[in-house]
Wavefront OBJ file of the C-alpha trace (Angstrom):
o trace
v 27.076 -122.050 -234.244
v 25.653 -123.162 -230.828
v 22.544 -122.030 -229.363
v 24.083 -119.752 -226.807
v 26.674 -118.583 -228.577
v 26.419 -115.176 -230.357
v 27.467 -114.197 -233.731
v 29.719 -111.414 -234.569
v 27.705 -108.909 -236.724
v 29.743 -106.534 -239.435
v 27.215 -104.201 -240.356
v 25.790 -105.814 -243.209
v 22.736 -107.140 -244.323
v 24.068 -110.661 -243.903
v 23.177 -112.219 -241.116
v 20.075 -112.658 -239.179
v 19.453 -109.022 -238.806
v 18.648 -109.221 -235.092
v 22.030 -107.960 -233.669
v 22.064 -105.087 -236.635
v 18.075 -103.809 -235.506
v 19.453 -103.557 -231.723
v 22.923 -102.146 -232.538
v 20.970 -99.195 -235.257
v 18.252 -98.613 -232.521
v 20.251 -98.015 -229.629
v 22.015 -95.600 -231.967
v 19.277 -93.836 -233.552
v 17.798 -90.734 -231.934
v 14.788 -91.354 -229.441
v 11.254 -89.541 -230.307
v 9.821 -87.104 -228.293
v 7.095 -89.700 -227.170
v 9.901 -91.825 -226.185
v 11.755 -89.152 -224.456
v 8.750 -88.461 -222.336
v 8.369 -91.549 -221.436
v 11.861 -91.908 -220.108
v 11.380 -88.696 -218.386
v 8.756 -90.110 -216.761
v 10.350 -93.204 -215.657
v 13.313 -91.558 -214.542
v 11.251 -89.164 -212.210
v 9.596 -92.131 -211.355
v 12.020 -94.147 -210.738
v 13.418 -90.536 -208.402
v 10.438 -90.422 -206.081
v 10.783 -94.214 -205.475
v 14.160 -93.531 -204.755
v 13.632 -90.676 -202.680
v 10.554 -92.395 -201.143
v 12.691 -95.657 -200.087
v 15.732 -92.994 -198.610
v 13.151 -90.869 -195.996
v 11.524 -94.381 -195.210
v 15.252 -95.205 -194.088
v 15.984 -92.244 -192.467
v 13.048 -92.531 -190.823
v 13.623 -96.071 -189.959
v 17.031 -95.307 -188.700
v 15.863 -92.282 -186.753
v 13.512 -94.197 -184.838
v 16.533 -96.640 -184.279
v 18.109 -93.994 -183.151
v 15.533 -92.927 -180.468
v 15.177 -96.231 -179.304
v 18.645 -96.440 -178.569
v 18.983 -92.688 -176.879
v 15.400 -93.934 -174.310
v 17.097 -97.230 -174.086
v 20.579 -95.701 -172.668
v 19.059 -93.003 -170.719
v 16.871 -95.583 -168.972
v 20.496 -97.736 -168.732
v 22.028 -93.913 -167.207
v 18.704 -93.613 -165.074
v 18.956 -97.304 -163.614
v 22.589 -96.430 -162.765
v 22.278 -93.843 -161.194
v 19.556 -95.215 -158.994
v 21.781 -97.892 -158.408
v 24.358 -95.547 -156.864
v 22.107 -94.082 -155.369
v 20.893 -96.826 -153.288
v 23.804 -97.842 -152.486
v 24.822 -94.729 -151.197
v 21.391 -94.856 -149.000
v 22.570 -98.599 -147.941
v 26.251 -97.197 -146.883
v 24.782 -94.027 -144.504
v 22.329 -96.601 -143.283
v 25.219 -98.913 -142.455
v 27.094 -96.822 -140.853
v 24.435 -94.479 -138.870
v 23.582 -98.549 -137.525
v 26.974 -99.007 -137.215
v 27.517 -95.754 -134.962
v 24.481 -96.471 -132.909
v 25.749 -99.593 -132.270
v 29.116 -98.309 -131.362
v 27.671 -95.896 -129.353
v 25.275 -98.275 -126.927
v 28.353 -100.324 -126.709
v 30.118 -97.426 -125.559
v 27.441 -96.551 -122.900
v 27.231 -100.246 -122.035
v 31.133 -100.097 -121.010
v 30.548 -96.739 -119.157
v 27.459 -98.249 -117.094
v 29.536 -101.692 -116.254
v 32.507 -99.252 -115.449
v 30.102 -97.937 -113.012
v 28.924 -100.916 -111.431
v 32.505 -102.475 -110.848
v 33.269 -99.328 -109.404
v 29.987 -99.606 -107.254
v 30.831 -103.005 -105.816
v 34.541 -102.316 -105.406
v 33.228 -99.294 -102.958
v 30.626 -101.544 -101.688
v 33.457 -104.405 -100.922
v 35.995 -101.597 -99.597
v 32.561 -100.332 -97.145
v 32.062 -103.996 -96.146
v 36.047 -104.545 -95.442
v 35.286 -102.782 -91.847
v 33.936 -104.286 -87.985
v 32.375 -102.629 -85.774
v 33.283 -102.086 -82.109
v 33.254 -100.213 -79.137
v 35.890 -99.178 -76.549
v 34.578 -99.639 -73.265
v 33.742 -102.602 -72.480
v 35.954 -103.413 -75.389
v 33.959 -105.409 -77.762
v 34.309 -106.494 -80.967
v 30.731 -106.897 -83.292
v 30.280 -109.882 -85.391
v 27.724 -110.415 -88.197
v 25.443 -112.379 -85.545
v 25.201 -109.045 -83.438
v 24.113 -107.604 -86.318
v 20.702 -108.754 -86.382
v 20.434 -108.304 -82.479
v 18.484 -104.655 -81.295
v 20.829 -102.132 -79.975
v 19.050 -102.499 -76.362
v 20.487 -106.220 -76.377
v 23.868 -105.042 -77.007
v 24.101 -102.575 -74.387
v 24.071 -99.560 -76.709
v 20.921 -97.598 -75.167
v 20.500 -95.033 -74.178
v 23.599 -94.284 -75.092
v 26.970 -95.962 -76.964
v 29.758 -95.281 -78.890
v 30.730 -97.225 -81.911
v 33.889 -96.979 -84.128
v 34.304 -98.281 -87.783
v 37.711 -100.100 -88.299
v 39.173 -101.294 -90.915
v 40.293 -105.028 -91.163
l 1 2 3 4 5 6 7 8 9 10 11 12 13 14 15 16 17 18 19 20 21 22 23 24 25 26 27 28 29 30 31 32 33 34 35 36 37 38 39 40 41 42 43 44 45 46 47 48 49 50 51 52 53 54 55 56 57 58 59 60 61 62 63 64 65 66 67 68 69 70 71 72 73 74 75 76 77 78 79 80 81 82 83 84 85 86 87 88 89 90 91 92 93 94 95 96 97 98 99 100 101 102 103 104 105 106 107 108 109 110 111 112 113 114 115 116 117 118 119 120 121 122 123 124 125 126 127 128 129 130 131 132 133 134 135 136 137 138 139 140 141 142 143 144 145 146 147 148 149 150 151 152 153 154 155 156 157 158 159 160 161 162
């Protein structure tokens, strides 16, 4: 036979004997000393067990706290986010308003203006005369005193329209 092969034992006292010891011993009852001491190493061989399985529940519990902070930071950041945005949009628009607004107020006091100088142009549409001596008033006899015109002590004026 070949080194690694093994030989096929029949119970007898004819071969090598090794096979038949471990075959009869495997069989044969265990002493109490021996029983003991696989008691022992069974318990032992429990509280390593049960020693590894809390050290991986604990290990996976603290994974699993880790990941609960982590997403409630995630949730927290979020909703700050939304938040500020929210801020960002009311601030956009209250600028937005206020700008609508002085526009607004801008129209109204240009409105005003044109509708000053349109009066202002309708006042200076006129010429002044007066009826006796019939004479008409030019821009030149504007700058003249009233005494130079003949309108002292007394004189009569009329507005018309040109």
């Amino acid at each position: 036979m070949l080194d690694g092969e093994r030989r096929p034992t029949t119970g007898t006292a004819g071969g090598d004997g090794s096979c038949e010891d471990e075959d009869t011993s495997a069989r044969m009852p265990m002493s109490e000393e021996e029983k003991l001491d696989q008691v022992r190493r069974l318990e032992e061989l429990m509280r390593v067990k049960q020693a590894e399985r809390r050290e991986r529940e604990r290990a996976e519990e603290l994974e699993r706290e880790k990941q609960r902070r982590r997403q409630g930071q995630e949730l927290q950041h979020i909703r700050q986010k939304l938040q500020d945005d929210d801020m960002k949009k009311l601030t956009d628009q209250r600028m937005k308003e206020k700008m609508e607004d002085k526009m607004a107020r801008q129209r109204v006091k240009d409105k005003i203006a044109r509708d000053r100088e349109e009066r202002a142009q309708k006042g200076q549409d006129f010429t002044l005369l007066s009826p006796y001596p019939r004479h008409v008033y030019t821009e030149l006899d504007m700058e003249k005193p009233l005494k130079e015109l003949g309108l002292v002590p007394s004189g009569v004026l009329v507005v018309a329209k040109k």
